[in-house]
Backbone as CSV, one residue per row, in Angstrom:
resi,resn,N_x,N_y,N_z,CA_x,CA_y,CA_z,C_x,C_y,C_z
1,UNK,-2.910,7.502,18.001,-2.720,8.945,18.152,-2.305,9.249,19.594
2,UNK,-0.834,9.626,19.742,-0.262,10.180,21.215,-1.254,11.421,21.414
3,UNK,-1.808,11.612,23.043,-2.447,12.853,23.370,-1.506,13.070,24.219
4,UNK,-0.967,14.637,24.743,-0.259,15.247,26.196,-1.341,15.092,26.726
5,UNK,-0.316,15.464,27.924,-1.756,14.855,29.236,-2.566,16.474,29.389
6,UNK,-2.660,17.487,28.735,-3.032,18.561,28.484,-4.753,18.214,28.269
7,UNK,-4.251,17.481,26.817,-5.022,16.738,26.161,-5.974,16.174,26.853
8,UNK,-5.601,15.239,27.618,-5.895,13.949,28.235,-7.275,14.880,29.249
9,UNK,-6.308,15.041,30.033,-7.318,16.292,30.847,-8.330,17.358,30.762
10,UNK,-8.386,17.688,29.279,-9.675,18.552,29.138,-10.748,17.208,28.730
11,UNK,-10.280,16.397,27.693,-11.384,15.426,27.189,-11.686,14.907,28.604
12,UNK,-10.885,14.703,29.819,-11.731,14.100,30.706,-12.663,14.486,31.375
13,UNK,-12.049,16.246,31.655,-12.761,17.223,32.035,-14.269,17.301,31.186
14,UNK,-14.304,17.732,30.116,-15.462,18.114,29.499,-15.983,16.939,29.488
15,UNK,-15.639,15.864,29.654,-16.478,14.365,29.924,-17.590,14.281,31.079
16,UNK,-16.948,14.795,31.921,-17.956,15.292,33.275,-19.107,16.455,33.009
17,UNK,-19.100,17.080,32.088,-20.075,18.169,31.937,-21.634,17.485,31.408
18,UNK,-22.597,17.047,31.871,-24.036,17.224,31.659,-23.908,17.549,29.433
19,UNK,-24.836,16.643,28.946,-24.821,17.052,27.459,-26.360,17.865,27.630
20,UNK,-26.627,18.690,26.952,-27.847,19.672,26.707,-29.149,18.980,26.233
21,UNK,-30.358,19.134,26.388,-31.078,18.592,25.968,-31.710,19.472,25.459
22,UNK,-33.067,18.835,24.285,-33.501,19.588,23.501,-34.414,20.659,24.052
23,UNK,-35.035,20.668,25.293,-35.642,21.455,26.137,-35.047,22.869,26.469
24,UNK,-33.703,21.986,27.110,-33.153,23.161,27.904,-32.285,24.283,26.561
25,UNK,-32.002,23.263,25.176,-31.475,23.893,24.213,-32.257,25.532,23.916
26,UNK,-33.790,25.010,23.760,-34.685,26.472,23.549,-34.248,27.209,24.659
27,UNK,-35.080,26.827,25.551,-34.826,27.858,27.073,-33.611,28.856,26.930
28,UNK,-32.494,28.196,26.754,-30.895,28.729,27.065,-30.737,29.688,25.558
29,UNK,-31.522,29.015,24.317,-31.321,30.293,23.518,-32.193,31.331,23.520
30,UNK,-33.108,31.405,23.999,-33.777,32.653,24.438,-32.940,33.012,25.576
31,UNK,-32.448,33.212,26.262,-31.852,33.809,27.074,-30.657,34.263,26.831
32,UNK,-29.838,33.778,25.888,-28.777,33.843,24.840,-29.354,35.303,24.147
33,UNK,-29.969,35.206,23.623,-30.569,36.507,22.635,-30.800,37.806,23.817
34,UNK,-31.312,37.321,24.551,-31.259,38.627,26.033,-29.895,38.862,26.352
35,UNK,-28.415,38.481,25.817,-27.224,38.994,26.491,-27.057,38.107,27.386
36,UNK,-27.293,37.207,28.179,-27.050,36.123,29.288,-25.738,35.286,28.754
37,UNK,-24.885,36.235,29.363,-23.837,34.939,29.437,-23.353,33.715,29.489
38,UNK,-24.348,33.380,30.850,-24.174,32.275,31.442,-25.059,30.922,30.907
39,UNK,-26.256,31.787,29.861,-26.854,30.616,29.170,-25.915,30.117,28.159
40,UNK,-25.099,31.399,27.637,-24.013,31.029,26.573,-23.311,30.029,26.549
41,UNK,-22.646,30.010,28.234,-21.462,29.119,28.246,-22.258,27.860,28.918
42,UNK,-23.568,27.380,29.158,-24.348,26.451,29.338,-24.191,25.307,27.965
43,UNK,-24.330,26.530,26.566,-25.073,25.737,25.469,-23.704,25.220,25.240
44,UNK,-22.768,26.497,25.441,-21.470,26.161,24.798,-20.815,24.741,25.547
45,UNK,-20.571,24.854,26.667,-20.044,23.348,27.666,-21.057,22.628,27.310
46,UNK,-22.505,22.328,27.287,-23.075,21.294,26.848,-22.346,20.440,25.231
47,UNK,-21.822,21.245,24.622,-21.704,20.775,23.510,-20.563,20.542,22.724
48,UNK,-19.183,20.698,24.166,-18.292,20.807,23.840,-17.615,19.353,23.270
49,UNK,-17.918,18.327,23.620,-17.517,17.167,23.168,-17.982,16.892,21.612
50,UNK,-19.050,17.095,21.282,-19.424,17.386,19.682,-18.373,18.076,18.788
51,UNK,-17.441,18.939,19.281,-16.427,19.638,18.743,-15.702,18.603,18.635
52,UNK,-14.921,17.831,19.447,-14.015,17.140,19.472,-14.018,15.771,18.652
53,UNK,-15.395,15.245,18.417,-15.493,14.396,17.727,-15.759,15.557,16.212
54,UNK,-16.148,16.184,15.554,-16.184,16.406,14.332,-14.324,16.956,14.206
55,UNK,-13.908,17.618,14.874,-12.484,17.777,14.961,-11.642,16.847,14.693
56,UNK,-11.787,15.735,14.984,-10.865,14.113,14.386,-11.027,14.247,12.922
57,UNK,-11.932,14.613,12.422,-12.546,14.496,10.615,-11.180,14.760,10.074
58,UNK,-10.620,16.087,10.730,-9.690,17.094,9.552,-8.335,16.790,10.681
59,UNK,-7.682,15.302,10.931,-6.644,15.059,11.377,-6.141,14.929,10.443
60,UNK,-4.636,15.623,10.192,-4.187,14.786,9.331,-3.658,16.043,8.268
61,UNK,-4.065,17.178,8.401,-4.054,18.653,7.330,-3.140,19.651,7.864
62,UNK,-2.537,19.481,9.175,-1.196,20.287,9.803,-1.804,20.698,10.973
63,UNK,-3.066,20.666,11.490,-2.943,20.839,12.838,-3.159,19.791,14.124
64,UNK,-2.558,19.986,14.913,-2.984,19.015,16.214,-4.342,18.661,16.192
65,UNK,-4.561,17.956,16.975,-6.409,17.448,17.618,-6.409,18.569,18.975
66,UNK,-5.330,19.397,19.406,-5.944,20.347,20.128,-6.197,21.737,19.467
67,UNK,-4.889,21.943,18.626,-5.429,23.032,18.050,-6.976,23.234,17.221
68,UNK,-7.517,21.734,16.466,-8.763,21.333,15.668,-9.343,21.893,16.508
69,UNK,-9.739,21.298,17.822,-10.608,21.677,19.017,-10.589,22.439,18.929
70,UNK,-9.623,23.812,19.552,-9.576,24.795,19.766,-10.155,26.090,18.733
71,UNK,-9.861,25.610,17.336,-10.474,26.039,16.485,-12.539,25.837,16.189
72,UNK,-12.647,24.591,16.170,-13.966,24.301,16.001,-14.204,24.833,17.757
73,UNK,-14.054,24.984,18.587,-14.972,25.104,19.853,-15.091,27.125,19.685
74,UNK,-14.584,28.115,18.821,-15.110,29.247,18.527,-15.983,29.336,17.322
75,UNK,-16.372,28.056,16.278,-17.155,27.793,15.645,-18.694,27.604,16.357
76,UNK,-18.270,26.368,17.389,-19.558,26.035,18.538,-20.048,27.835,19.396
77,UNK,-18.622,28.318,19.442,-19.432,29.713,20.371,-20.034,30.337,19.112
78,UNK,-20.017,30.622,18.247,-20.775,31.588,17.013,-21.471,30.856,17.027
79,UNK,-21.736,29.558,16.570,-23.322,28.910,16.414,-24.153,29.068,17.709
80,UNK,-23.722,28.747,18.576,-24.149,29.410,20.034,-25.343,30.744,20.158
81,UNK,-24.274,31.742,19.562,-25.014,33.030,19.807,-25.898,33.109,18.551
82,UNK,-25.416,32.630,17.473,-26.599,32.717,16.254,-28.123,31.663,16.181
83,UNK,-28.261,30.030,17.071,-28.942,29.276,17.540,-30.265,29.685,17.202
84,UNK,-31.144,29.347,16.354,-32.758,29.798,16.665,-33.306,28.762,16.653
85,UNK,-33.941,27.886,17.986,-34.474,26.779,18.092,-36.102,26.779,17.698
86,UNK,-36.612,27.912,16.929,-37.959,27.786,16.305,-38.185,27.074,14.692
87,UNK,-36.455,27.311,14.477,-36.506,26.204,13.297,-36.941,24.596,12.998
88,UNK,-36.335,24.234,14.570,-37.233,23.042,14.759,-35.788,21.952,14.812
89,UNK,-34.731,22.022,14.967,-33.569,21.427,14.694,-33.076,21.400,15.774
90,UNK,-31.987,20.485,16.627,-31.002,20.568,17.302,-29.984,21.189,17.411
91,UNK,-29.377,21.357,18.171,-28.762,22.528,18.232,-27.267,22.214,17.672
92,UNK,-26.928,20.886,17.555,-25.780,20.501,17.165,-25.205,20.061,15.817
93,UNK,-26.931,20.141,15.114,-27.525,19.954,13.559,-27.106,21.370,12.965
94,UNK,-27.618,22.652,13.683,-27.125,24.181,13.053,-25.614,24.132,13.309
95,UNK,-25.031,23.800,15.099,-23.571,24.433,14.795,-22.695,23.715,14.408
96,UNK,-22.958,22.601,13.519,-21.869,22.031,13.100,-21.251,22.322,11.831
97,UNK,-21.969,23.230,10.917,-21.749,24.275,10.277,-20.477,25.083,10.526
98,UNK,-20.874,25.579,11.946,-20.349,26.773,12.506,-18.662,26.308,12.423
99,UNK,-18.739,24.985,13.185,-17.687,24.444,14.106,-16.492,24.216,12.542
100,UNK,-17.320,23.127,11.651,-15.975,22.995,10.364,-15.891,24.841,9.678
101,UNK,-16.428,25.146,9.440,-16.348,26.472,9.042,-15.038,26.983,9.688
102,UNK,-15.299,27.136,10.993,-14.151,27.605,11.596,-12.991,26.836,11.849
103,UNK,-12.934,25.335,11.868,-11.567,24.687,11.625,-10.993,24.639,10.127
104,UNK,-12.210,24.995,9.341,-11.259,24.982,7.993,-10.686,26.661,8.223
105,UNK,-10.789,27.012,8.542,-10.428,28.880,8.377,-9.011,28.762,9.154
106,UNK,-8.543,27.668,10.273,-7.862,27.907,11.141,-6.796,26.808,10.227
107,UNK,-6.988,26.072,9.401,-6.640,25.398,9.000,-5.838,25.876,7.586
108,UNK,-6.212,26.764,7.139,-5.752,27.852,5.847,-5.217,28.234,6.035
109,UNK,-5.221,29.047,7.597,-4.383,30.247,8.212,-3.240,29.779,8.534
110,UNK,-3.103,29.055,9.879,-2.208,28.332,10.353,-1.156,27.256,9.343
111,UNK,-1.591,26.571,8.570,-0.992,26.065,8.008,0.064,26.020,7.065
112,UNK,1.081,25.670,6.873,2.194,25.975,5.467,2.233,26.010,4.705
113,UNK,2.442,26.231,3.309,2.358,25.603,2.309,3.139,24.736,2.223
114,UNK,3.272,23.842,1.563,4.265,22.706,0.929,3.875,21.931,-0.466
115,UNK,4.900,21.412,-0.853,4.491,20.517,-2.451,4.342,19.692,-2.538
116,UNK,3.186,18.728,-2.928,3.476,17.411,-3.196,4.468,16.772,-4.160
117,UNK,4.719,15.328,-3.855,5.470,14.665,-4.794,4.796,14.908,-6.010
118,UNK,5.045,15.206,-7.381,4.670,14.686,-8.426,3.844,13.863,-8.898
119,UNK,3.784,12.429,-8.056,2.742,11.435,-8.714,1.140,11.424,-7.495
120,UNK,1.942,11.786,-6.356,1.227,12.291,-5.881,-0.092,13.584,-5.945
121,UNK,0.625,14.612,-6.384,-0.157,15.770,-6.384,-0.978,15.465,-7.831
122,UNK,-0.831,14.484,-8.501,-1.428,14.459,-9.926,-2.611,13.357,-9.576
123,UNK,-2.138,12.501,-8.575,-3.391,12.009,-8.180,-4.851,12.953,-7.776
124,UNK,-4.074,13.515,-6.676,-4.539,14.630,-6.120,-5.634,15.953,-6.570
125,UNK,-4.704,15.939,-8.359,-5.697,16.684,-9.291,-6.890,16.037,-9.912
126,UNK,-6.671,14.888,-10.326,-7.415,13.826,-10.735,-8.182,13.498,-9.555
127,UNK,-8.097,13.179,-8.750,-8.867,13.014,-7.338,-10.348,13.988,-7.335
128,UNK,-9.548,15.635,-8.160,-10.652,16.305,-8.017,-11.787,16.407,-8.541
129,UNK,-10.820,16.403,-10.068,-11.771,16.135,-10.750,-13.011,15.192,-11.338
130,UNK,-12.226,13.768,-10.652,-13.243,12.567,-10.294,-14.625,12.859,-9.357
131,UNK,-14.194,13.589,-8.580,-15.316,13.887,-7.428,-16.333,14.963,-8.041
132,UNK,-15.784,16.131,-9.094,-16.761,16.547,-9.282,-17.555,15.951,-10.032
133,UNK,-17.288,14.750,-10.993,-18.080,14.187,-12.208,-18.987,13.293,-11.007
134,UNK,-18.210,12.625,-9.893,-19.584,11.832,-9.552,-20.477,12.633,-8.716
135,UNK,-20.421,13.173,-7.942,-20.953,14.556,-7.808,-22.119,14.913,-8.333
136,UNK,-21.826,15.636,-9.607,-22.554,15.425,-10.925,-23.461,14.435,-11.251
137,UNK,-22.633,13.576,-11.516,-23.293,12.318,-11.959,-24.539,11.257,-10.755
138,UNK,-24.212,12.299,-9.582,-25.424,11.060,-8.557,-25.972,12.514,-7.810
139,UNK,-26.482,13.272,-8.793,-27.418,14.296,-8.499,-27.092,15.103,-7.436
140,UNK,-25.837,15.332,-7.347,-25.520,16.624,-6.247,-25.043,16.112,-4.547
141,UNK,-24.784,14.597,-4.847,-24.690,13.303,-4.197,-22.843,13.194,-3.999
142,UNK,-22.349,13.098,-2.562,-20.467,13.020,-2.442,-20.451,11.596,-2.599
143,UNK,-19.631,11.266,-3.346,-19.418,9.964,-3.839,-18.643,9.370,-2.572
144,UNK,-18.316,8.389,-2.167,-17.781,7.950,-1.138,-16.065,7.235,-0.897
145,UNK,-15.305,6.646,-0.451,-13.993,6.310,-0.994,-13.925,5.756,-1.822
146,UNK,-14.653,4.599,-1.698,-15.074,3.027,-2.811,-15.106,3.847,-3.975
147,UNK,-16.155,4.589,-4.156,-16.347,5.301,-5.719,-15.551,5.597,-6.180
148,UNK,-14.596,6.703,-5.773,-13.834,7.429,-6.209,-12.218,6.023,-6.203
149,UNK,-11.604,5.947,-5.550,-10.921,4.536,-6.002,-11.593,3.707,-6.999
150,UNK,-12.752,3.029,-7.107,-13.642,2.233,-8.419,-12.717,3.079,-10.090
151,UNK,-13.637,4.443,-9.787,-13.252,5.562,-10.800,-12.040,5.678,-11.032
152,UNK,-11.378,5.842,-10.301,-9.485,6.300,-10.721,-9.130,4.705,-10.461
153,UNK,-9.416,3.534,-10.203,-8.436,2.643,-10.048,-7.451,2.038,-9.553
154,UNK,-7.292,3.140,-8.510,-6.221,2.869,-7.708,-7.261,1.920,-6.278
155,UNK,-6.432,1.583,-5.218,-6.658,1.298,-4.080,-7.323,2.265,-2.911
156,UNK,-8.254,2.068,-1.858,-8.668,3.055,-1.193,-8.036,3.458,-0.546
157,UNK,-6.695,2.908,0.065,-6.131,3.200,1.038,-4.770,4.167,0.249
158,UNK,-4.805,4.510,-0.830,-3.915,4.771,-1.825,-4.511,6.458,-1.413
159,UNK,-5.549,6.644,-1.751,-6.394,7.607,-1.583,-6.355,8.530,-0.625
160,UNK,-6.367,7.594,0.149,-6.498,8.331,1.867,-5.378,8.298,2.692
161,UNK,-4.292,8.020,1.656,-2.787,8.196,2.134,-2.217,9.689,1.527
162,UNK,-2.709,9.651,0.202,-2.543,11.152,-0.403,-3.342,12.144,0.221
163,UNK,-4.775,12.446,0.689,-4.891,13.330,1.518,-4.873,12.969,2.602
164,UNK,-4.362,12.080,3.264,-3.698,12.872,4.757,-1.842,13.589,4.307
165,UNK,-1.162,13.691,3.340,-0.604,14.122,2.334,0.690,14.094,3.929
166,UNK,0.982,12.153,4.027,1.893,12.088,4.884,1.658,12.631,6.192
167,UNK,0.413,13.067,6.508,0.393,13.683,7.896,1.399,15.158,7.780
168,UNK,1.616,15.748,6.910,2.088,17.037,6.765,1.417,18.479,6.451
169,UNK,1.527,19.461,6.977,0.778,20.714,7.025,0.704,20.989,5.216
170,UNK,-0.569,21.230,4.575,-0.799,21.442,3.535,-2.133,22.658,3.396
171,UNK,-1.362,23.585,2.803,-2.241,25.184,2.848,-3.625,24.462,1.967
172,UNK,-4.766,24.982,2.407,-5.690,24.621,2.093,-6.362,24.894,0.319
173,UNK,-5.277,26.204,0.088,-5.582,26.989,-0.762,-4.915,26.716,-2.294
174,UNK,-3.883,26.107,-1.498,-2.890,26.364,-2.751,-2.761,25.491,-3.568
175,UNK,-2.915,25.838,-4.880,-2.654,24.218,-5.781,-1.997,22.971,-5.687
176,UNK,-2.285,22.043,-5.791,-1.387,20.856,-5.329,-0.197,20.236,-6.264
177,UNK,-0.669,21.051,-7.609,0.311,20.550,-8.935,0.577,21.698,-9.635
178,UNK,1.692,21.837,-10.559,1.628,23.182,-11.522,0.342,22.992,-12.241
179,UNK,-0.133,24.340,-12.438,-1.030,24.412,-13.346,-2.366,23.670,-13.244
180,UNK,-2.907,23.385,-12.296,-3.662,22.195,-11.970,-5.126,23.080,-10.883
181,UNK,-6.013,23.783,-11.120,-6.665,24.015,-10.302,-7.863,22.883,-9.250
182,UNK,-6.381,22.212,-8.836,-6.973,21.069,-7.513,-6.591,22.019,-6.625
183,UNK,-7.806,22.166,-5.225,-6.827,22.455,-3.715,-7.695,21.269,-3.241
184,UNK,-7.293,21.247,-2.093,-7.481,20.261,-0.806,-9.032,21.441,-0.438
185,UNK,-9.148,22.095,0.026,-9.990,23.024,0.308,-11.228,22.177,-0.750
186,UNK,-11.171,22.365,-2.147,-12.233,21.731,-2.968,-12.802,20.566,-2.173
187,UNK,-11.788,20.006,-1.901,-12.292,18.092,-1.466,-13.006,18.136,-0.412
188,UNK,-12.477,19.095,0.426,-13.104,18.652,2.219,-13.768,19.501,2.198
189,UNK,-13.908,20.490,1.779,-15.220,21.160,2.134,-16.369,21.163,1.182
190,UNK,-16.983,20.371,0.163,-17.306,19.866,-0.280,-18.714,19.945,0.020
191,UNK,-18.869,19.116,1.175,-20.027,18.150,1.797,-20.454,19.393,3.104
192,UNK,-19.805,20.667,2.988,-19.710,21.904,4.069,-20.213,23.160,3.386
193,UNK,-20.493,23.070,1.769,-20.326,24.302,1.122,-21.555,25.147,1.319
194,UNK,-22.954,24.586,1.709,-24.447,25.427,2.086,-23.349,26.351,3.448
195,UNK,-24.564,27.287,2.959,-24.297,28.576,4.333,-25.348,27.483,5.634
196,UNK,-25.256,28.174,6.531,-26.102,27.850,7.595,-27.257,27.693,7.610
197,UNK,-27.842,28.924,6.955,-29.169,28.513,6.557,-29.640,27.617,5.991
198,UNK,-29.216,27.399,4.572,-29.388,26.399,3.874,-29.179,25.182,4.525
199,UNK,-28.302,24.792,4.841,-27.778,23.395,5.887,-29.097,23.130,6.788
200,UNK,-29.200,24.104,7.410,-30.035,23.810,8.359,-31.547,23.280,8.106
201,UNK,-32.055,24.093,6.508,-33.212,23.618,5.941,-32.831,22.017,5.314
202,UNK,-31.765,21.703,4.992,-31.123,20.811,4.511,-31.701,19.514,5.698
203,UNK,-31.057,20.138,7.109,-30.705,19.123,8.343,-33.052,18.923,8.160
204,UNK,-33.507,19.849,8.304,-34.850,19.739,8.199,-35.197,19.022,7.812
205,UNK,-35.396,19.066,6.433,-35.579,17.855,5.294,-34.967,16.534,5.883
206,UNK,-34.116,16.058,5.726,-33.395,14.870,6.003,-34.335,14.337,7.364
207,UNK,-34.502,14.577,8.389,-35.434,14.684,9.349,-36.697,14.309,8.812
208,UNK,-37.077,14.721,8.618,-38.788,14.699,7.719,-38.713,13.397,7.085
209,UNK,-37.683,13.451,5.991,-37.501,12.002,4.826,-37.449,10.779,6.011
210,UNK,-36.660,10.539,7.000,-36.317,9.521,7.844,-38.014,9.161,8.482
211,UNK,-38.803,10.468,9.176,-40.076,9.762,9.553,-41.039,8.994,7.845
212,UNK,-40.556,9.828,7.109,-41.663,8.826,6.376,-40.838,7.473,5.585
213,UNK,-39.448,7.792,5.439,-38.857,6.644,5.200,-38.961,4.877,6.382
214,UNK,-39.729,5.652,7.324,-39.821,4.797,8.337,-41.582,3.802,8.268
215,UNK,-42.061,4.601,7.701,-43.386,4.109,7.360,-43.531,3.335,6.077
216,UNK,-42.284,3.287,5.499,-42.284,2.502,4.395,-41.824,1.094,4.085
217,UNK,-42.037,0.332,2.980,-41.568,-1.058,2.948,-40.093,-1.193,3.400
218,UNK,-39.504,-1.704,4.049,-38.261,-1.987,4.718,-37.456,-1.778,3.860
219,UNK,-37.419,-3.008,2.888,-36.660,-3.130,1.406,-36.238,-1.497,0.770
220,UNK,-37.821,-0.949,0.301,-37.664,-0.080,-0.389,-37.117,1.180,0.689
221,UNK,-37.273,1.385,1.901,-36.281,2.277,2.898,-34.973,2.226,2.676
222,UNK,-34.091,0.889,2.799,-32.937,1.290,2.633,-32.213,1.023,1.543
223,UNK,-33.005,0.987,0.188,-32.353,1.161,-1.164,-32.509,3.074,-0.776
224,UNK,-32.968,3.741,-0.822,-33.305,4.905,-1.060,-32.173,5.503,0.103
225,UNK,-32.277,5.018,1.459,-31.237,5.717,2.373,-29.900,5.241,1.911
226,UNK,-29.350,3.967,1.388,-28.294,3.839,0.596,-27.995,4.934,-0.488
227,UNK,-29.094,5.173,-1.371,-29.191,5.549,-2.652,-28.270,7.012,-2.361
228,UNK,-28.834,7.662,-1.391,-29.101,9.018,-1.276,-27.982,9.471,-0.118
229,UNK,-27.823,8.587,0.742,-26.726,8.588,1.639,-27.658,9.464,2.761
230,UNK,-28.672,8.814,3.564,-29.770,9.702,3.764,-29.708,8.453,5.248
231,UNK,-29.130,8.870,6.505,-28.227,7.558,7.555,-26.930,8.083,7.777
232,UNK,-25.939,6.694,7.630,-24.933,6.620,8.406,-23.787,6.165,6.759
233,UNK,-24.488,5.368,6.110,-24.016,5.089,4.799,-24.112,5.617,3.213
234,UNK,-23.592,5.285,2.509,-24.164,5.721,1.212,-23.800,7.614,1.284
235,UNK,-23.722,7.803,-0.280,-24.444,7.244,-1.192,-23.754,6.652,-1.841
236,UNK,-24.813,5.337,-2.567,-24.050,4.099,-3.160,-24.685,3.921,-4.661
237,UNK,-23.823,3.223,-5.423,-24.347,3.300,-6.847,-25.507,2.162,-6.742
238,UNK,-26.028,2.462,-8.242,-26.632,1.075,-8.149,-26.654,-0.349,-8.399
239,UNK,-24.858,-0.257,-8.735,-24.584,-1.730,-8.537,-23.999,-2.144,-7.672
240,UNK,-23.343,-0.952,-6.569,-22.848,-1.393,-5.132,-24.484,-1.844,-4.014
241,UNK,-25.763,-1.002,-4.337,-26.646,-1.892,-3.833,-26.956,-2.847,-4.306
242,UNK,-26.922,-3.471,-5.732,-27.298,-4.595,-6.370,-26.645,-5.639,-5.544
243,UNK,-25.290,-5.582,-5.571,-24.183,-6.334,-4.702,-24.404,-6.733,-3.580
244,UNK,-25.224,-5.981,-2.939,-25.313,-5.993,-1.442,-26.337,-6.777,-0.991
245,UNK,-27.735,-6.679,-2.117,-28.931,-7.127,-1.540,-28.919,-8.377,-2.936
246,UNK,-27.755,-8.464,-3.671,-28.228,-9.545,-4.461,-29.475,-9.836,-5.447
247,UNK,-29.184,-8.419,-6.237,-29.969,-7.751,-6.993,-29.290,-7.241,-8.346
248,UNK,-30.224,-7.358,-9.190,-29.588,-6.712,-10.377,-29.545,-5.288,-10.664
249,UNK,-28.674,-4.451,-11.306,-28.747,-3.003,-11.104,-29.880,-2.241,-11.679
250,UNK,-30.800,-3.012,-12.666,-32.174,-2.632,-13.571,-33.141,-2.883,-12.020
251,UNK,-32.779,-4.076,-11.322,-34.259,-4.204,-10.578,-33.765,-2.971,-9.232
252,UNK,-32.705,-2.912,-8.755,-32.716,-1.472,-7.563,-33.454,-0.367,-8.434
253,UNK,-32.960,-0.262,-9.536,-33.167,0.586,-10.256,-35.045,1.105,-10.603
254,UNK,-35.372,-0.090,-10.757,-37.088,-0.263,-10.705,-37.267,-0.483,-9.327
255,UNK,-36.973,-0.457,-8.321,-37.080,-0.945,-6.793,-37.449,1.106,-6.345
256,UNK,-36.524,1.710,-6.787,-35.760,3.012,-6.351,-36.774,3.750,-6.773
257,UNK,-37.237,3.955,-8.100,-38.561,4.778,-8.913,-39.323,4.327,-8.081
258,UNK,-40.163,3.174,-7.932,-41.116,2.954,-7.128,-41.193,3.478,-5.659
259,UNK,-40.083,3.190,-4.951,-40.102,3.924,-3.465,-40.621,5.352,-4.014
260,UNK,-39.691,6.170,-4.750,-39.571,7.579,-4.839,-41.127,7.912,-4.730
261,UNK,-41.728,7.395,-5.909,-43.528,7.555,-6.402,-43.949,7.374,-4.695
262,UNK,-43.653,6.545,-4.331,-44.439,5.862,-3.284,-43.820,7.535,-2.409
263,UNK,-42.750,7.871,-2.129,-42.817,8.706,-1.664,-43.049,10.164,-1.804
264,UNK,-43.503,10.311,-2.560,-43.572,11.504,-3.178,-45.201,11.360,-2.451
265,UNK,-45.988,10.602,-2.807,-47.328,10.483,-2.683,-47.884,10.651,-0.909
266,UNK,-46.606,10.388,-0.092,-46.658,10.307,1.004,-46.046,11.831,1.484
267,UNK,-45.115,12.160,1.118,-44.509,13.570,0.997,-45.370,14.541,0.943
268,UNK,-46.600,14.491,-0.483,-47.250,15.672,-0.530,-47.859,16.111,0.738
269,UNK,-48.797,15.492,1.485,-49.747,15.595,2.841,-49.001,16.477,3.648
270,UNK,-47.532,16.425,3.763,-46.580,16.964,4.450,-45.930,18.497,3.576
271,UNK,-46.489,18.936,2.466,-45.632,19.716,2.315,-44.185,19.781,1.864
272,UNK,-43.816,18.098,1.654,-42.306,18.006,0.726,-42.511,17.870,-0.162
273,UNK,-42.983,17.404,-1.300,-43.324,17.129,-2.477,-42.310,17.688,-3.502
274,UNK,-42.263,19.216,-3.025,-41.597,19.961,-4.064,-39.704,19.560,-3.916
275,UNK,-39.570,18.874,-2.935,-38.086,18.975,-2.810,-37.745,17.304,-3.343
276,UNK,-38.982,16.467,-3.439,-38.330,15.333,-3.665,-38.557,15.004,-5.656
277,UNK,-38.943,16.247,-6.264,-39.266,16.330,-7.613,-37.713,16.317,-8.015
């Protein structure tokens, strides 16, 4: 990826700025809520490089990596001023919400329409509708590339050549085939669709699961953070973990119930209970 030296120069710039810590995060949003400017543009420059890395996500949909920035860093200022650090979350856990929110908006707007090829855009529809069945099918769970290639058959890189759709500006909105209610909008925002709030009780939870997933049998930890996509990986079926740990898909399968029990039992003391039913 060519950067102008435009480019070059703010990432180096905002490279030099101090990142925020969770301390000074409270402090600066109480003072934020008093009208203080200057705590504003504290939280905001603390956190400006977080923009730039979730901004790479949506390369590839018609805008630059500066315009992305430029878009997600008035996402980071609204999460900014909206911030309530009594929730108990980081501050980069609420505005990252904020930040795709607002590059997909800039991304609708700004962008062209155009048509796909034919065999293309039919992938494209099919693409969608694959995602909602696994979706569906792994309890409200984004299936991952592997899956969705497994499912349609094609190659992964087949996949992820059609939506970056040639590296060409594609309206977020607009159907990709006659008659076909696929958009691009369905796909990527997807894994974005909770409001803030919700997300944020979301980011909570996930938090919580990791300390007690940590107190648990090793084994049975990362069938479940696979399972659930609850980390850096996953979520994975249960014969892509079978595969992995050299297991049959009945025994993850009896491996997976057991953690759950096991966690559920550990959950209640805490007050999760009801979310892992």
């Amino acid at each position: 990826m060519l950067m102008d030296d435009t480019l070059k120069f703010y990432l180096r710039e905002i490279g030099k700025i101090p990142l925020t810590t969770r301390e000074e995060e409270k402090k600066l949003a109480k003072r934020i809520k008093k009208g203080d400017e200057k705590a504003l543009n504290r939280l905001v420059e603390g956190n400006l490089r977080f923009v730039v890395k979730v901004a790479q996500d949506y390369l590839g949909y018609g805008l630059s990596l500066a315009d992305l920035i430029t878009e997600g860093n008035l996402g980071l200022i609204e999460g900014a001023k909206r911030f309530d650090p009594s929730r108990g979350v980081k501050f980069v856990s609420y505005a990252v919400w904020w930040i795709r929110q607002s590059i997909l908006r800039g991304l609708s707007e700004q962008s062209r329409t155009i048509r796909l090829p034919i065999k293309q855009g039919d992938l494209l529809a099919k693409l969608n509708r694959v995602y909602q069945q696994l979706v569906q099918e792994k309890g409200g769970q984004g299936p991952t590339l592997k899956d969705l290639a497994e499912r349609l058959g094609v190659k992964e890189e087949h996949i992820q050549q059609v939506l970056e759709v040639s590296r060409e500006p594609l309206s977020l909105d607009a159907p990709v085939v006659e008659d076909e209610n696929a958009t691009l909008m369905n796909i990527i925002t997807s894994k974005d669709s909770l409001g803030p709030e919700e997300a944020l009780v979301n980011q909570t939870l996930i938090e919580e699961l990791e300390k007690l997933l940590d107190e648990m049998n090793p084994r049975e930890a990362m069938i479940l953070r696979l399972r659930y996509g609850i980390g850096d990986e996953g979520p994975l079926t249960l014969e892509q973990i079978g595969r992995r740990l050299n297991l049959s898909r009945e025994r993850i399968r009896q491996i997976e119930q057991e953690a759950k029990n096991k966690l559920r039992k550990r959950a209640m003391s805490k007050s999760l209970g009801d979310y892992l039913n």
